[in-house]
N, C-alpha and C positions, 0 to 999 in steps of 0.2 A: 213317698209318692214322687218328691222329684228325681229321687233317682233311679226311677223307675221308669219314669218318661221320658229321662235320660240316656237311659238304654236303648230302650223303643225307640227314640231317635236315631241313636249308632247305630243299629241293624237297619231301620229306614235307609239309611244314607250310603251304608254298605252296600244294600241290598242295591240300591240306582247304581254307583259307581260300576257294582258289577255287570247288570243287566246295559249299562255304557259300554262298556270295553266289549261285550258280547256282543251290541248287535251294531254299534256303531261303524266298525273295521267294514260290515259284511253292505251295511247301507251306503257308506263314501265312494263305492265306487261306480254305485247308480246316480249317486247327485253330482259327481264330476262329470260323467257324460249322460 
């Protein structure tokens, strides 16, 4: 069981980093001006 929601946590965490790097680049250049 722990390490099952151990995992489920690594693909969580995966999953934000990537959905960061995706949409963040595309939003910084609305919040700079």
């Amino acid at each position: 069981m722990f390490f099952l929601s151990l995992w489920l946590f690594c693909i969580l965490l995966s999953l934000l980093f990537l959905l960061f790097f995706f949409f963040f680049p595309r939003l910084f250049p609305l919040l700079v001006f």
